[in-house]
C-alpha positions in Angstrom: 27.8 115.1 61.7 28.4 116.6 58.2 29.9 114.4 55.9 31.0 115.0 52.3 29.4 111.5 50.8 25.9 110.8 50.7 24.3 107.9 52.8 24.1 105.4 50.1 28.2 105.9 49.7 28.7 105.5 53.3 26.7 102.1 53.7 28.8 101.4 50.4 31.8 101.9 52.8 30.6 100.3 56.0 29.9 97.1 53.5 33.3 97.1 52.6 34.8 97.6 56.0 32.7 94.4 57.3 35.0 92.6 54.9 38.3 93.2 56.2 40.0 96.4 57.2 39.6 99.0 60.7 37.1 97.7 62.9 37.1 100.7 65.3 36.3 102.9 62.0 33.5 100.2 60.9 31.6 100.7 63.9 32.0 104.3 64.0 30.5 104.3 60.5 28.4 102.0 61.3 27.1 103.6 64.3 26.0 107.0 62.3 24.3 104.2 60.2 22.1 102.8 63.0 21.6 106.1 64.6 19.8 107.8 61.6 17.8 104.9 61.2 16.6 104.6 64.5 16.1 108.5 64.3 13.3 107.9 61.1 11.9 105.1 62.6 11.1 107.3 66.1 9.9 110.2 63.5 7.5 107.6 61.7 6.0 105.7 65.6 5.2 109.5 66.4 3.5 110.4 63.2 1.3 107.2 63.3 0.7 107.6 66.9 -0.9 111.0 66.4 -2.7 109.9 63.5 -6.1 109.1 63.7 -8.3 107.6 60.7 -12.4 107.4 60.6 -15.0 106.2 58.7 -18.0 107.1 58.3 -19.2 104.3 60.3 -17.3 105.1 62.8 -18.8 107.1 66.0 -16.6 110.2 65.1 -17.5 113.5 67.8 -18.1 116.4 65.4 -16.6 119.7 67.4 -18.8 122.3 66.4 -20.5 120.9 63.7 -16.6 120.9 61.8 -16.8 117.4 60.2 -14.3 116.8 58.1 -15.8 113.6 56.8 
C-alpha cells in the first residue's frame, strides 16, 4: 500500500487513534503497522539462518583449498 506519510507519521497517527477516535481505522492502521514489522523481522530470521560464522578454531571444510579465513 502506498501512502503519502512516512512510517514514523503513521505510528504518530495510530498513537493518537488508541486514544479516542475510529476504531475500525486504528486497526487498519494498525494492521499495516504490524505487518511490516513482522515482514523485517522474517527478512532478519532468514538472513541469520543462512549465515554461518567460523573461527579459526573451528573445524571449517576448505572447498578447494578456497579458505576464506
Amino acid at each position: 500500500m502506498e501512502l503519502p506519510i512516512n512510517h514514523q507519521d503513521l505510528k504518530t497517527i495510530v498513537n493518537a487513534l488508541s486514544l479516542g477516535g475510529d476504531t475500525r481505522l486504528y486497526f487498519l492502521l494498525k494492521n499495516i503497522i504490524d505487518d511490516e514489522r513482522l515482514q523485517k523481522e522474517r527478512k532478519l530470521e532468514m538472513i541469520d539462518s543462512q549465515v554461518k560464522v567460523y573461527s579459526e578454531a573451528d573445524e571449517y571444510q576448505c572447498l578447494h583449498n578456497n579458505c576464506d579465513i
